[in-house]
RODO-2510 file (C-alpha; in nm, 4 decimals, decimal comma):
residues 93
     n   res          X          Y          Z
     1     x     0,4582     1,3203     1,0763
     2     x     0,6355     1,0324     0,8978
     3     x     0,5368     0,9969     0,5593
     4     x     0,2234     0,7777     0,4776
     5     x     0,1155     0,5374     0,2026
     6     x    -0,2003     0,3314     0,1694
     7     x    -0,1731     0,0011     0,1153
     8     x    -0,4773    -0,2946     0,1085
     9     x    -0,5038    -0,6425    -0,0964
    10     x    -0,6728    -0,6593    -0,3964
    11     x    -1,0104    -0,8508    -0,3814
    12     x    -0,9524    -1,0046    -0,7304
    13     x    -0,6351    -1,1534    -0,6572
    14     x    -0,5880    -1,0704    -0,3059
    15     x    -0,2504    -0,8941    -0,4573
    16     x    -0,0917    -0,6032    -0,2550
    17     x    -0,1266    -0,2995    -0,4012
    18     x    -0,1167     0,0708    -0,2838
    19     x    -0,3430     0,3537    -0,3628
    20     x    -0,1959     0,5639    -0,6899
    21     x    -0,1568     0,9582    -0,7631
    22     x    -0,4339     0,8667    -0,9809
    23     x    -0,6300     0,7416    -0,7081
    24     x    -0,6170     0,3281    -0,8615
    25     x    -0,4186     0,0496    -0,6801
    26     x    -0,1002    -0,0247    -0,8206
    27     x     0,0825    -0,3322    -0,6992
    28     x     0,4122    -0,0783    -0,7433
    29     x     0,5201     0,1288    -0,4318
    30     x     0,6383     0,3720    -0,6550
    31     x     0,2935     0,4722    -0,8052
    32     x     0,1734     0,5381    -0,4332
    33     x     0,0785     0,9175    -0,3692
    34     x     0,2206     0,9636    -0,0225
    35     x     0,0761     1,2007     0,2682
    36     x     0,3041     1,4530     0,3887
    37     x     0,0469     1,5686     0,7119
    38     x    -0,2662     1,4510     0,8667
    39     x    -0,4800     1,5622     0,6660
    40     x    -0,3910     1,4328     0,3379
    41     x    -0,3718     1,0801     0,5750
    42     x    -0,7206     1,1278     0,6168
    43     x    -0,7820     1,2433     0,2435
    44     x    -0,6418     0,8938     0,1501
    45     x    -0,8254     0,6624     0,3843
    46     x    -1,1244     0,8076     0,2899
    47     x    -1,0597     0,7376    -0,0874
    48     x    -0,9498     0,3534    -0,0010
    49     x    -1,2878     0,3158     0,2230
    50     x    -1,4474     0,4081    -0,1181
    51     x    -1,2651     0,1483    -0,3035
    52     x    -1,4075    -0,1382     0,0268
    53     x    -1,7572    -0,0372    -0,1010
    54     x    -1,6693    -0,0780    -0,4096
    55     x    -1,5419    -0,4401    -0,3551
    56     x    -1,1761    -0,3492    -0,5180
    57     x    -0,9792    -0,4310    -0,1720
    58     x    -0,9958    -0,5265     0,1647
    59     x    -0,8133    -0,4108     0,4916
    60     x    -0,6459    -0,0679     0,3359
    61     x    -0,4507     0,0704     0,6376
    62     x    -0,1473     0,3758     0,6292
    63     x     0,2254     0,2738     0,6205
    64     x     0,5315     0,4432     0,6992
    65     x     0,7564     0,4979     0,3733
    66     x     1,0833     0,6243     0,3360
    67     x     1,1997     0,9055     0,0345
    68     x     1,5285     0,8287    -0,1451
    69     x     1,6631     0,8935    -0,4430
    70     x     1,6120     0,5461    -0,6066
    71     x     1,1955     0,6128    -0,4670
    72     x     1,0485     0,4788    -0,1773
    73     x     1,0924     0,2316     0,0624
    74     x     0,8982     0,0789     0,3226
    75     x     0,9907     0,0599     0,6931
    76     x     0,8926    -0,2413     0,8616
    77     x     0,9501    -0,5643     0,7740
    78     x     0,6117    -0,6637     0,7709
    79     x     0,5769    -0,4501     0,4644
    80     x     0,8651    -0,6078     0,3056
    81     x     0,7139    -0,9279     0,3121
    82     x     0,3755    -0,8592     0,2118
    83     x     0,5083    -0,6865    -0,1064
    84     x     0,7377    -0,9702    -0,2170
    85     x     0,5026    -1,2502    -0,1401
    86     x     0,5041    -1,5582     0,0463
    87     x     0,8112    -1,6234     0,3337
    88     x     0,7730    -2,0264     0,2539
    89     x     0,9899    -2,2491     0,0363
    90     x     0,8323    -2,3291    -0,2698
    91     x     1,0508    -2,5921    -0,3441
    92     x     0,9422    -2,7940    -0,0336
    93     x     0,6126    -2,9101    -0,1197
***
């Protein structure tokens, strides 16, 4: 299995974060705790679903993440995107 992070917007701010190895949502993908197999997949949804009912974020879903030495990295663009914000000019309005 390719390795997994969580990942789901922040109700308060609607600010992507990812779920931590202490089990809160950092807007860092470094802080993520990632799962190695299935199970620990599972493990992690489970805790985000908590965090819905909880009304801390919305939409948590599983990402593929890449291990390097300088941390992790996400692998689809999509993911780039979401964690550096907005693809629009600023300077256009």
């Amino acid at each position: 299995m390719t390795l997994k992070a969580v990942t789901a917007n922040r109700l308060r701010d609607g600010r992507v974060v990812y779920l931590s190895q202490s089990g809160n949502w950092s807007q860092s993908l470094e802080d993520s705790r990632i799962a190695r197999d299935e199970t620990e997949l599972e493990a992690l949804l489970d805790q985000a679903e908590v965090s819905v009912l909880r009304n801390e974020v919305v939409g948590p879903y599983a990402i593929d993440v890449l291990e390097q030495d300088s941390g992790y990295l996400t692998t689809r663009c999509r993911e780039e995107i979401r964690s550096t914000g907005p693809s629009r000019r600023t300077d256009a309005a």
